[in-house]
TORLUMLO-205039 format. One record per residue (C-alpha): residue number from 1; residue in one letter; chain; z negated, y, x negated. Coordinates in steps of 0.1 Angstrom, whole numbers, always signed. Each point is the difference from the previous one (the first is absolute). Layout:
N
seq;type;mol;up;north;east
NUM;a;A;Z;Y;X
...
***
This chain:
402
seq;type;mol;up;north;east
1;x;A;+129;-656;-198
2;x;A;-33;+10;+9
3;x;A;-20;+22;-29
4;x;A;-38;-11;-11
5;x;A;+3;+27;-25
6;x;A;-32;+17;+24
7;x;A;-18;-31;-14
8;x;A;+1;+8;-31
9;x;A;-32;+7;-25
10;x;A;+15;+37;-5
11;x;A;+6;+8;+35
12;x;A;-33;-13;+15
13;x;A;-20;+16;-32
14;x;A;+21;+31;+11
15;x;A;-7;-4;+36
16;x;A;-35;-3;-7
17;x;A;-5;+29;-20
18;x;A;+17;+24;+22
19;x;A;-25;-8;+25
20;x;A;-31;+8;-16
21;x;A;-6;+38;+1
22;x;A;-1;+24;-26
23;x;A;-40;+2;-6
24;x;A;-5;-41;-7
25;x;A;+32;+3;-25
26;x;A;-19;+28;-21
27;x;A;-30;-14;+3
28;x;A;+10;-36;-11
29;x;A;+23;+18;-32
30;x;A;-27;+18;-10
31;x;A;-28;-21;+6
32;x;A;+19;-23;-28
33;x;A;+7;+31;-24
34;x;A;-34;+8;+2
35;x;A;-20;-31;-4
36;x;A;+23;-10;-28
37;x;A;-11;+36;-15
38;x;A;-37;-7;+8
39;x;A;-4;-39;-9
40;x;A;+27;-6;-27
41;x;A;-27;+4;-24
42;x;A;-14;-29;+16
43;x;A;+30;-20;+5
44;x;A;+12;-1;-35
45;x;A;-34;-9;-16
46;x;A;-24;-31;+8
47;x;A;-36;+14;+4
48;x;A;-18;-29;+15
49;x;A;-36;+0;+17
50;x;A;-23;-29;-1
51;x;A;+15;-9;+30
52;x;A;+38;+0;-11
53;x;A;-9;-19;-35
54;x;A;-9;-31;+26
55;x;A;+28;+2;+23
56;x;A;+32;+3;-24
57;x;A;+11;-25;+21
58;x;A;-12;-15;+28
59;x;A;+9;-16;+33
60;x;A;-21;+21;+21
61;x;A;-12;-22;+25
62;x;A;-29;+24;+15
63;x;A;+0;-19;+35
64;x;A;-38;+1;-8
65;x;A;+1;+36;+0
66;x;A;+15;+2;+34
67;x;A;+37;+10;-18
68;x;A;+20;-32;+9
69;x;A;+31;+22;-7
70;x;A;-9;+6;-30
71;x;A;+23;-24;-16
72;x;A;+35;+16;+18
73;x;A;-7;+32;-10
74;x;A;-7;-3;-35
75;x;A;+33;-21;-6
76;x;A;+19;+28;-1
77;x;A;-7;+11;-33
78;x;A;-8;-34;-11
79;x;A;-36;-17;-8
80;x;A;+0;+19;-37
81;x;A;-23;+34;-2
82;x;A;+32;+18;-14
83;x;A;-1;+41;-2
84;x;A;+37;+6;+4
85;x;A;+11;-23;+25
86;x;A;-38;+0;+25
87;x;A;+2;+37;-2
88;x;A;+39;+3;+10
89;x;A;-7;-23;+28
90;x;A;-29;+21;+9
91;x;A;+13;+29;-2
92;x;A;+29;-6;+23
93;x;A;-21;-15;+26
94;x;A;-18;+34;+1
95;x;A;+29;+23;-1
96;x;A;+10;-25;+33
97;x;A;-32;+9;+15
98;x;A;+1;+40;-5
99;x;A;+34;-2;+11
100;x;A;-13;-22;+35
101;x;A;-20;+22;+5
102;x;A;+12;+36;+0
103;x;A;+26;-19;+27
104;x;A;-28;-6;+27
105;x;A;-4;+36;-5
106;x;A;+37;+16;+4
107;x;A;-7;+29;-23
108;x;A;+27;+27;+6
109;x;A;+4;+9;-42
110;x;A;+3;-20;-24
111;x;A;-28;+20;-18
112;x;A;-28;-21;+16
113;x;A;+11;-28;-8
114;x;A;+2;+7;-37
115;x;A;-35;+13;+6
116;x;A;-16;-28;+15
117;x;A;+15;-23;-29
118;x;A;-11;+25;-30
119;x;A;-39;-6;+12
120;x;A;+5;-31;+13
121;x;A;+17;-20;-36
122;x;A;-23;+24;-22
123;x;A;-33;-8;+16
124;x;A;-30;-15;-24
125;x;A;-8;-33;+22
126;x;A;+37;-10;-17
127;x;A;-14;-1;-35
128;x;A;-30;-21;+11
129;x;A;+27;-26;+19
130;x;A;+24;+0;-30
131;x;A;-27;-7;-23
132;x;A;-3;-31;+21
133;x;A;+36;-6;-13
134;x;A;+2;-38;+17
135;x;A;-8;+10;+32
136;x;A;+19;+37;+1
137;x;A;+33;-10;+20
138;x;A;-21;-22;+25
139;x;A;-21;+33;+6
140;x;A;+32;+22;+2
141;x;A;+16;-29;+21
142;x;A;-35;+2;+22
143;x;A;+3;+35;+9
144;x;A;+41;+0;+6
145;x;A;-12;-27;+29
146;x;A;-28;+20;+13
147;x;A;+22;+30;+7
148;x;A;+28;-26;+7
149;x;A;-23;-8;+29
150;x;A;-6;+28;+16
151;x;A;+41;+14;-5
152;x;A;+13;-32;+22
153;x;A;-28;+4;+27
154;x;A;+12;+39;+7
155;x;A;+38;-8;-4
156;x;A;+5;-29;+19
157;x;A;-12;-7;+37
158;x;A;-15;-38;-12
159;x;A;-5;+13;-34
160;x;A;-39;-6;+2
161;x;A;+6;-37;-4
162;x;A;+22;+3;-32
163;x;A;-30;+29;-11
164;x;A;-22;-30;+8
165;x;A;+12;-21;-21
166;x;A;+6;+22;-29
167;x;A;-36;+12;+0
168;x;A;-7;-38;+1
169;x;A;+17;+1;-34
170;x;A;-19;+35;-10
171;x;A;-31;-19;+3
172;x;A;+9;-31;-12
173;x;A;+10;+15;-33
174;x;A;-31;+28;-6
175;x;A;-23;+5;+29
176;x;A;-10;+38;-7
177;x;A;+39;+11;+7
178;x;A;-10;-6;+35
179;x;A;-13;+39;+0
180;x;A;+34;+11;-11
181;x;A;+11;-10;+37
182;x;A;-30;+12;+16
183;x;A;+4;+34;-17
184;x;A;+44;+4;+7
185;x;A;-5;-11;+38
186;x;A;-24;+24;+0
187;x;A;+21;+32;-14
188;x;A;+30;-17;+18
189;x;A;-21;+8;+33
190;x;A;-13;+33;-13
191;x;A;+36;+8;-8
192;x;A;+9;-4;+36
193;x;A;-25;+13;+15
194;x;A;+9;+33;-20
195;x;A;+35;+1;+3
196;x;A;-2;+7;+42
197;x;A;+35;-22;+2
198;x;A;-17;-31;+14
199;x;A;-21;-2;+38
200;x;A;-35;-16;+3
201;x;A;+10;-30;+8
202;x;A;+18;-7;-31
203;x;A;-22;+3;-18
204;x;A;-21;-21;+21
205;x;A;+28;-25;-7
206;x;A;+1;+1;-38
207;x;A;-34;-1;-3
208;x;A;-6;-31;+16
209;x;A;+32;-15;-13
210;x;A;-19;+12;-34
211;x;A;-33;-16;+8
212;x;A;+20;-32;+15
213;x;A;+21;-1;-37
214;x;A;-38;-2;-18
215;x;A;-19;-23;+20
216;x;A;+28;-27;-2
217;x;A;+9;+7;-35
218;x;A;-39;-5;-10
219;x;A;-1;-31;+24
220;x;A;+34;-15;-16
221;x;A;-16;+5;-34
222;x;A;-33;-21;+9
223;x;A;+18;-27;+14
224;x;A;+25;-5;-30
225;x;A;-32;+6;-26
226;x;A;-18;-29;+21
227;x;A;+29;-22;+0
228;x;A;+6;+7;-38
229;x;A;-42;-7;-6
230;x;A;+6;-30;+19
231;x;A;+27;-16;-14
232;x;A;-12;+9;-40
233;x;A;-38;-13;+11
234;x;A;-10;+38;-14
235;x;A;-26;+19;+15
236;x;A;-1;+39;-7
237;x;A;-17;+16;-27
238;x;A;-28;+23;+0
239;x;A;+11;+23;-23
240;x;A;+3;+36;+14
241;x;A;-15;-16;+31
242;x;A;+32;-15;+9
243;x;A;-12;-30;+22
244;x;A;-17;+22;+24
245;x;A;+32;+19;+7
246;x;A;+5;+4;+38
247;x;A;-38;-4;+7
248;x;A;-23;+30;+15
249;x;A;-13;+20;-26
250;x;A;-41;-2;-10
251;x;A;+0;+34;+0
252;x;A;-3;+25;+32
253;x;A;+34;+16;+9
254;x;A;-15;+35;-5
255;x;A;-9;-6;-36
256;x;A;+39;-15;-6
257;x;A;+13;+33;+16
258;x;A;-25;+25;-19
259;x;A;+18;-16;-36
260;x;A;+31;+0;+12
261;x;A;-1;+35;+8
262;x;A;-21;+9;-26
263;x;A;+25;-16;-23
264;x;A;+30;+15;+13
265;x;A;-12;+34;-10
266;x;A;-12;-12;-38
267;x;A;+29;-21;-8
268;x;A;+15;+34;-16
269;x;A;-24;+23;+0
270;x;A;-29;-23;-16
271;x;A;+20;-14;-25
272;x;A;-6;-32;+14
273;x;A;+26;-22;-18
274;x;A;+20;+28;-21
275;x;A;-9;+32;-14
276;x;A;+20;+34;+12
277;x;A;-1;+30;-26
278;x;A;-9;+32;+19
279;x;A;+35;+7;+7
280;x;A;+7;-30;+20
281;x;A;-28;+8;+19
282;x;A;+11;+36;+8
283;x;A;+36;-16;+14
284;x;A;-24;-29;+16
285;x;A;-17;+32;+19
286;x;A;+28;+22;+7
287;x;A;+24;-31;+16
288;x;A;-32;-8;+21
289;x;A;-8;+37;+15
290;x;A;+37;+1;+6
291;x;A;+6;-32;+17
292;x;A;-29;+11;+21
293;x;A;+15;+32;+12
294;x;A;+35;-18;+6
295;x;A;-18;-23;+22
296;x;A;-15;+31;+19
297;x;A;+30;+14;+3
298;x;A;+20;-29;+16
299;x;A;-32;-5;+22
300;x;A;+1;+40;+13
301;x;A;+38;-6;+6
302;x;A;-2;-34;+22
303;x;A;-29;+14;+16
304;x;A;+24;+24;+17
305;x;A;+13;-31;+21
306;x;A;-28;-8;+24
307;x;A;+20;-35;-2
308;x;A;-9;-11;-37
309;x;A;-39;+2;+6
310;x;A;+1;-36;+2
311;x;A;+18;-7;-29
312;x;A;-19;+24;-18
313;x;A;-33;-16;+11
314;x;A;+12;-34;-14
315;x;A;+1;+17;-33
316;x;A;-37;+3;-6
317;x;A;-3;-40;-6
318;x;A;+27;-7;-18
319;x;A;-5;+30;-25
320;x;A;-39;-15;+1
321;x;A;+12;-31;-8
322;x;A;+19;+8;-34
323;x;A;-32;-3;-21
324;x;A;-7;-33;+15
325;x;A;+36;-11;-4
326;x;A;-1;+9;-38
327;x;A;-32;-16;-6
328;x;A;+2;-28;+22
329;x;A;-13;-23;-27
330;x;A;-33;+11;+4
331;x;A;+6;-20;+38
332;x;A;+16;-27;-15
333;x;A;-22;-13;-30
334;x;A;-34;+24;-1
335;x;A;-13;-20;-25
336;x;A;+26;+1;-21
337;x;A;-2;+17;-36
338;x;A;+27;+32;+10
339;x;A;+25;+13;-25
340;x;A;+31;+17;+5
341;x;A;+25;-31;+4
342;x;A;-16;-8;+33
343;x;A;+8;+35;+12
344;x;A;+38;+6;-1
345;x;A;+3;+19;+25
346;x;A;-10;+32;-18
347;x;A;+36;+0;-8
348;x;A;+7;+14;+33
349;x;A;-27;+29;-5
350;x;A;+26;+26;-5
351;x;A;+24;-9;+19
352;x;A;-13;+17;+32
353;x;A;+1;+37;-9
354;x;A;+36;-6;-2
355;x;A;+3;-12;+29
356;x;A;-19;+27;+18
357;x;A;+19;+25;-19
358;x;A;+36;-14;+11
359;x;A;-11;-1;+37
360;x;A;-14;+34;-5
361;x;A;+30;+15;-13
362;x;A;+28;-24;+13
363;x;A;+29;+6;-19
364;x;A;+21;+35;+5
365;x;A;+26;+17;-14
366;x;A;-17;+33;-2
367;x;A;-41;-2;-14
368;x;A;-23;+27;+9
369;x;A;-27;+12;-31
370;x;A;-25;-19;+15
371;x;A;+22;-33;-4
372;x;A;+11;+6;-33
373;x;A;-34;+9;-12
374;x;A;-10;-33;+18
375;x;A;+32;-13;-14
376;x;A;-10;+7;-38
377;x;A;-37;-8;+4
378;x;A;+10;-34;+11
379;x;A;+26;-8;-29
380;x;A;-19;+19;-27
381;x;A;-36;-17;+9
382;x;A;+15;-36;+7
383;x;A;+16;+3;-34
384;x;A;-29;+8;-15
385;x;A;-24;-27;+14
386;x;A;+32;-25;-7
387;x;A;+2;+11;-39
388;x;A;-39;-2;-4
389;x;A;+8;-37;+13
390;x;A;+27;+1;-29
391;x;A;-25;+3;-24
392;x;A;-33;-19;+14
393;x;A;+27;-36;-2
394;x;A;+7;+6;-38
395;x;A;-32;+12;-8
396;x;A;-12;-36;+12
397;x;A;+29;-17;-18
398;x;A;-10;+22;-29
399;x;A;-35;-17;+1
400;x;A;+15;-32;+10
401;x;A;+16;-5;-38
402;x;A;-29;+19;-16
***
């Protein structure tokens, strides 16, 4: 008798869980421990904006908005504006997308992965999406297929097509989670460039398989959203200067790159959207100098193969293009009023001084004192930044039932 017992739902949801490494498992577990810690306050209680008192429940047809998948991705949790259930949803969608991505980045403890998902589930721009409680788990959903995106176009030789399409879908259900791609291809890269276990050339590869996976994607989404205009008899509205999406910019290209570099600096420094008591700050510095002189470090060590000059020199753009990356906005809609829901890629801000840190210390059984000083800055400073997070989200849900 033949045995389908490998068929199963156990044995493929055992399968399947063996093969994800250690890092994405801790980061996924503890990316729902902590958001439940951070946002239950939210999730139990109903503090609606002006916004959420007029969508309770709604259909969400935004194809006028340019989000013709707007409709899909809020039927998870239903068309009702409901804490417990939205926020759940949500919440799961995110610990999926932490968990994604610590896997494009094969992080050798399980440390970094709990790290990443401690400042990534606690960071502010949450409480601002929550508060928008109808729209939370198509946000959440949004940024699971951004990252989505860029994970099948590294892992799988004709993955750029699937990453095409689920960018497609990125866009289609909030435009501004378009950055989140820009800005993970772009550490991807950096990550490989850094690591000195892939030649020249693939890197050449994956970057145009990258750039091949975003031009299609963005085409894919303008021919559905003209299709969908077309058959509703809808034109696009001007709100947030939405109908002048994919057209050239008024303004000159030097004055888009001078705010989006300016911005990158004052986004926690200035205060911009969130205020950071004096000791936030302090970890803000101290995580910045060090990420600094682990990049040196890494540099001076590659530097010592004649060989990895080129790849080094391919570093200076992509690091240059992070601020662009995490304010691409400012390119996409200049005109457009700018709060922080149209910049979600901030989420990722943190995430690179642990990446630098695990390719500057890989992994050993014996640590030197200038890796476990690096070691304890890293935990004790991330921590820190992530707990200062911790309170900024209930602080806002604090004000949101005042």
């Amino acid at each position: 008798m033949t045995d389908f017992s490998h068929w199963s739902a156990s044995e493929i949801m055992r399968r399947f869980w063996q093969r994800i490494d250690g890092a994405s498992k801790t980061a996924f577990v503890t990316a729902l421990i902590l958001g439940l810690v951070t946002h239950l306050y939210f999730f139990v209680n109903k503090f609606p904006n002006g916004d959420d008192l007029e969508n309770i429940y709604r259909d969400y047809a935004m194809t006028a908005s340019g989000r013709w998948f707007d409709q899909a991705a809020t039927a998870f949790s239903s068309y009702y504006s409901v804490p417990w259930t939205t926020g759940i949803t949500a919440l799961f969608f995110l610990a999926l997308s932490v968990g994604v991505l610590c896997s494009l980045f094969h992080f050798p403890s399980r440390l970094y992965g709990a790290l990443i998902a401690a400042v990534m589930v606690t960071f502010p721009l949450l409480a601002s999406q929550f508060s928008y409680l109808f729209y939370a788990d198509l946000y959440m959903l949004a940024q699971l297929f951004s990252i989505l995106a860029v994970w099948c176009t590294v892992h799988f030789r004709w993955g750029f097509l699937l990453g095409a399409v689920l960018l497609s879908l990125t866009l289609g259900s909030y435009q501004a989670f378009i950055s989140v791609t820009v800005v993970v291809c772009l550490l991807v890269l950096i990550h490989y460039i850094l690591q000195n276990h892939y030649l020249l050339g693939n890197i050449f590869s994956l970057t145009l398989k990258m750039l091949l996976m975003g031009i299609l994607g963005v085409m894919l989404y303008f021919v559905i959203l003209q299709m969908a205009l077309h058959y509703g008899n809808i034109t696009l509205t001007d709100y947030q200067g939405i109908n002048t999406m994919g057209q050239l910019p008024e303004e000159s290209l030097i004055q888009l790159l001078k705010a989006a570099f300016l911005a990158f600096g004052a986004y926690f420094w200035e205060g911009t959207f969130f205020e950071s008591p004096f000791l936030a700050k302090f970890c803000y510095g101290v995580l910045t100098l060090l990420t600094i002189y682990w990049l040196i470090k890494i540099i001076v060590r590659r530097l010592k193969n004649r060989a990895c000059c080129g790849q080094l020199i391919m570093l200076i753009p992509f690091c240059l293009a992070l601020p662009i990356g995490y304010n691409l906005i400012f390119f996409i809609a200049p005109q457009a009023y700018l709060h922080c829901l149209m910049q979600p890629a901030y989420h990722l801000f943190w995430v690179m001084p642990i990446i630098i840190f695990s390719v500057a210390y890989p992994h050993a059984e014996l640590l030197t004192l200038e890796q476990l000083i690096g070691h304890w800055a890293l935990v004790i400073t991330i921590l820190g930044i992530a707990f200062n997070f911790y309170l900024t989200c209930n602080v806002c849900y604090f004000h949101l039932q005042l």
